[in-house]
N, C-alpha and C positions, 0 to 999 in steps of 0.2 A: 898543060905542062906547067908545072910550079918554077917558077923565077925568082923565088925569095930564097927564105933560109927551106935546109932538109931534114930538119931533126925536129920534132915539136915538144916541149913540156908541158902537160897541161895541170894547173894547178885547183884543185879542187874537184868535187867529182859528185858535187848534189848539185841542186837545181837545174843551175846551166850547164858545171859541168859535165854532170850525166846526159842532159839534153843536146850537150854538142856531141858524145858519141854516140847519141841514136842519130841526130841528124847531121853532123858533118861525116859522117863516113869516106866519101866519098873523096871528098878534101883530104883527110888522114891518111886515104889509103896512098897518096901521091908522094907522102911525106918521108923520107926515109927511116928514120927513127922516131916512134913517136912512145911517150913515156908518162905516165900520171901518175900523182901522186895527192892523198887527202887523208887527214888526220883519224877516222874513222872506220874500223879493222873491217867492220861490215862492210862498209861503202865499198873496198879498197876488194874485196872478198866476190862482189857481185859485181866489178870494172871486169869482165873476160875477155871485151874484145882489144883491150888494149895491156902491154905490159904497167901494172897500178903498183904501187909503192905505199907501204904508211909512213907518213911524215908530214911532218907540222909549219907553215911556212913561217913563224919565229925563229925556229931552229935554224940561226946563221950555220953551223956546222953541215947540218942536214941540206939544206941549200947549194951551198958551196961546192961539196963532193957530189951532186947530182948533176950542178951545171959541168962540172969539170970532166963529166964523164961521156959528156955531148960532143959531136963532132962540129966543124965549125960551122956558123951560122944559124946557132942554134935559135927558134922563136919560143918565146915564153908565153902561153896565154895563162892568165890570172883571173881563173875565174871564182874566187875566193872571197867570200862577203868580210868585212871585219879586221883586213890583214894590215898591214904595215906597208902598204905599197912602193912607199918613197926606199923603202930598206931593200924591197924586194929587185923593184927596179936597177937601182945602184948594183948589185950583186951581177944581174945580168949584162949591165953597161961594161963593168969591168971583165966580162969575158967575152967581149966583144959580140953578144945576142943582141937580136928585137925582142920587141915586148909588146903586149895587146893586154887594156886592163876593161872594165863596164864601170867603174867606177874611184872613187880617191881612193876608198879604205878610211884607215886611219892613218896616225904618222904625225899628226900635230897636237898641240894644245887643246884639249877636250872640250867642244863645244863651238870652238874657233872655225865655223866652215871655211869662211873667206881668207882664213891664215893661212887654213891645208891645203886652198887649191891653189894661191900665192907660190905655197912652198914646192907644190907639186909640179908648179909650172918654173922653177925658177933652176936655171944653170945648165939646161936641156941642150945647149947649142951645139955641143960636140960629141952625143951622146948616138953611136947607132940607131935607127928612127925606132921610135917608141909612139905606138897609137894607142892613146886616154880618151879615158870615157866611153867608149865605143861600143856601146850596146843598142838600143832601141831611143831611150831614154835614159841619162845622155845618151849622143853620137845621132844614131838618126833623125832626129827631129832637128837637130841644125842642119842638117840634108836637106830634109824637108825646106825648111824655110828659107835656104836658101835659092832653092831651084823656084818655089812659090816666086820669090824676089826678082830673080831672072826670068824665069816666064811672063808673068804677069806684071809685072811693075817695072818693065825698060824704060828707060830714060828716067826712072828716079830714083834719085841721093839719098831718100830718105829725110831722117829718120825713120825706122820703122817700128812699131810695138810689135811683141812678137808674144801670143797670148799661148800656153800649153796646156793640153789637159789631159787627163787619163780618167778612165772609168771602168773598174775590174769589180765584174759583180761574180766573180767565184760561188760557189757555193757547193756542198758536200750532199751526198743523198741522205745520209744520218741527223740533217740537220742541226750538226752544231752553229755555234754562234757565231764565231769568228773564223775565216778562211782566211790561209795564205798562199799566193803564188808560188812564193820561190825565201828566201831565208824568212823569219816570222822574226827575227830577232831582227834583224836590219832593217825590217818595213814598222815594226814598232818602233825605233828608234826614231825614224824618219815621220812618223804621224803624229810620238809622242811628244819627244824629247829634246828634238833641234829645233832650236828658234827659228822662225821665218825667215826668208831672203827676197827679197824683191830686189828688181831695175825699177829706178824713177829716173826719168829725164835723163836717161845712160851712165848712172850711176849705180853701185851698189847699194843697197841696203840693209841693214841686220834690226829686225823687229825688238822690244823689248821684252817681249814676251818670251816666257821660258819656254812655251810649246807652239806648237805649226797653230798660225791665227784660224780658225774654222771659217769657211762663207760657202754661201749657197751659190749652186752653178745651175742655169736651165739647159739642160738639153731639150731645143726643141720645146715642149708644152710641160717638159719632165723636169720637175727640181730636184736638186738634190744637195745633199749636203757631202762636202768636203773637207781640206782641209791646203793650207799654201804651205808648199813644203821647200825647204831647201835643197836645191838640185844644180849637178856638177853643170847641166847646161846652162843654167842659167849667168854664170862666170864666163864661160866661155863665149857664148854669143854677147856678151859686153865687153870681154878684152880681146878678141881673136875672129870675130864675126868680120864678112869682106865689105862690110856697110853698117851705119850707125844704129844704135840701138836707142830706143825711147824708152819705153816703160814692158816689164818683162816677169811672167811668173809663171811659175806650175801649179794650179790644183787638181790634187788627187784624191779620189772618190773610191769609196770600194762600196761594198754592197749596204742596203739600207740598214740591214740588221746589225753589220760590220760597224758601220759608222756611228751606232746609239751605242754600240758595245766600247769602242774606244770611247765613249764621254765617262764610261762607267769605268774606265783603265781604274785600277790593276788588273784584267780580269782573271779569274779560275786556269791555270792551263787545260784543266778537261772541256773547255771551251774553245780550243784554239785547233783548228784543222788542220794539217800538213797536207801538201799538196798530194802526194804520194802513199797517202794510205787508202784511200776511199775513191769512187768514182767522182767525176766534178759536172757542174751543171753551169752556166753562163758564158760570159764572155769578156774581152778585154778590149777596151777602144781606147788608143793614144791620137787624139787630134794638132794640130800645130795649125792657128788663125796669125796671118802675118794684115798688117795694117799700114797704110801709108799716112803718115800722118798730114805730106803734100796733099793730098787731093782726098782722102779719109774712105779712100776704096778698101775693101780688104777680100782676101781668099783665108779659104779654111780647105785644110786636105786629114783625111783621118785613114787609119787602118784599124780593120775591126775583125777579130779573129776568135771563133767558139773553140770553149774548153775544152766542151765533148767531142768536137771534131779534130781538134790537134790529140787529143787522147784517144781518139780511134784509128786514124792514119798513125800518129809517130809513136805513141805511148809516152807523147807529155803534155800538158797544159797550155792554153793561147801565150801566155805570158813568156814561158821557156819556148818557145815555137818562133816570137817577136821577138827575144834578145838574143837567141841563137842564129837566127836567119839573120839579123843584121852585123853580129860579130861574124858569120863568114862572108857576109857583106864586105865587109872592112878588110879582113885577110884574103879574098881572093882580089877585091883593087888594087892592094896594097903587090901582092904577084903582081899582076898583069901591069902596074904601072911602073915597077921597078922600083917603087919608094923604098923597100926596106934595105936599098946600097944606098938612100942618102943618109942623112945625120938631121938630126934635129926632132921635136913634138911635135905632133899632127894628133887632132881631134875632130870634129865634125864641122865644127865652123872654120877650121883652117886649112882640113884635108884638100889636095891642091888638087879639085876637079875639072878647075877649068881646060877645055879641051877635050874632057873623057864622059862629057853626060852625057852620050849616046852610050859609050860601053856601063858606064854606071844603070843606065835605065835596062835595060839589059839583063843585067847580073839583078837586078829584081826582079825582074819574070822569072828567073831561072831560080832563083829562091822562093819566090811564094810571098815577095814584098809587094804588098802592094793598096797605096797612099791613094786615095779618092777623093775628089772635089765633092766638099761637105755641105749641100746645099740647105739642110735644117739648120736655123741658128744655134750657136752654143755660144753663151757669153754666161761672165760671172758675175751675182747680181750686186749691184754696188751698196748690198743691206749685209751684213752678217748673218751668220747662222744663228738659228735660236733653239 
């Protein structure tokens, strides 16, 4: 039985947000009102199972009249790549909703990551609970690492390095060049465009480098090339983590052909795959290596999920399969613990679990979550990529 809000909006209706009506159904159906709405007539044409709307979420007007038409306690989930989040959110604070994002959006000064999520975290305090970042990556990997911390490393303080990696080897049976998960426009952004972010010595860092610095990662006896990219967890587990942070980065990896093809950016768009036009072949592994720098132990825990196989049960891809199962992750704790009557920003390294990591580990079996003690090494090689 649902304990939160009873009206749902869900914003956006590709990647995730199609992937949360094939796979939260069941969640939805509990919902009393639930309402979508995404900027694209098709998209909005092939939404049947739920009442879909066309509308754009810039359109303060368009916004406005749809929350107003929600009964009270309305929850907003944002699952919209590109948006204006900070505007989004605001709108809903003022009619007294929740709200669930995967990511910032945008909303700041272009290029500025560490200003947008400054600004994204800043004036929260009296605001109906709003859960940020809350997808797989961010949101669950600061799960991860911190349970890693508490099981495995009691009795220490830390520091801790907190190493993250991903590795999406997507690929199409047409063999095109480049494959995308989930928006192609926002994961280009993210490989191209935004300068690097590191933690050093529990601080932030902004690289000088106009694009994600490139390095090689081994998995195992496997290299491979990547790239360090700036990501909302990485923020959050240096300002909002229940224990100190050391040194802290994400590289992300996609397929080998993928990764020589972004050296080659601009590429062709008849080169570029959408997840949802063709059959997909691999898989996606997001790992989280935590490290004590007391005693220089460390754990590694990964989840590793086939394309073909989330495309044969659900009718989406590993990647939509890992950021949906962990946004209903987020919304059914979020019921069951009563957070959305408090006030305040929750995200994955702040989300207040202590006391519920039995019902939490839980709600991962019942989702299809499930984080492995990584026993092949994965470390990333301290040479750059060539």
């Amino acid at each position: 039985m649902r304990r939160g809000p009873y009206s749902v909006i869900i914003a956006g209706l590709g990647a995730m947000g199609g992937g949360l009506l094939r796979l939260g159904g069941e969640y939805l159906k509990n919902a009393g009102k639930v309402t979508a709405f995404d900027k694209n007539p098709a998209t909005v044409s092939r939404s049947t199972s739920v009442k879909a709307l066309v509308g754009e979420a810039d359109d303060e007007g368009f916004l406005k009249a749809l929350l107003k038409g929600q009964p009270a306690g309305c929850l907003f989930v944002n699952l919209l790549s590109g948006a204006d989040n900070l505007k989004i959110r605001e709108l809903v604070a003022q009619r007294g909703g929740n709200y669930i994002d995967t990511g910032a959006g945008f909303g700041g000064e272009e290029g500025d990551f560490i200003g947008l999520m400054e600004k994204s975290w800043a004036g929260g305090e009296d605001v109906p609970a709003q859960l940020l970042f809350c997808g797989v990556n961010p949101g669950m990997v600061e799960i991860v690492a911190r349970a890693i911390a508490r099981e495995s490393f009691r009795g220490d303080d830390g520091p801790f390095d907190v190493e993250i990696y991903e590795k999406d080897t997507i690929s199409s049976s047409a063999g095109k060049v480049f494959a995308a998960s989930w928006s192609p426009e926002t994961l280009a952004e993210e490989m191209l465009l935004t300068p690097t972010v590191l933690v050093r010595d529990g601080f932030l860092t902004v690289e000088k480098n106009a694009e994600p610095l490139p390095c090689d990662v081994w998995w195992g006896k496997e290299r491979r090339r990547a790239r360090l990219v700036a990501h909302e967890e990485l923020w959050t587990l240096c300002r909002k983590a229940p224990f100190p942070i050391g040194d802290s980065f994400f590289a992300y990896s996609l397929s080998q052909r993928a990764m020589k093809a972004l050296e080659r950016a601009p590429m062709p768009a008849g080169n570029i795959f959408h997840f949802h036009q063709e059959p997909v072949a691999g898989y996606d592994e997001v790992l989280v290596k935590v490290r004590s720098r007391r005693s220089g132990r460390e754990e590694a825990r990964s989840w590793r999920s086939s394309h073909r196989e989330a495309n044969m049960r659900f009718g989406v891809n590993a990647v939509q399969f890992q950021v949906v199962s962990s946004v209903l992750f987020f919304l059914r704790f979020a019921d069951e613990t009563k957070l959305w009557a408090k006030k305040g920003l929750y995200c994955g390294s702040n989300l207040p679990i202590e006391g519920s990591w039995g019902r939490a580990i839980t709600l991962w079996k019942e989702l299809g979550i499930s984080w492995r003690k990584k026993k092949r090494g994965v470390r990333r090689d301290s040479n750059p990529a060539k």
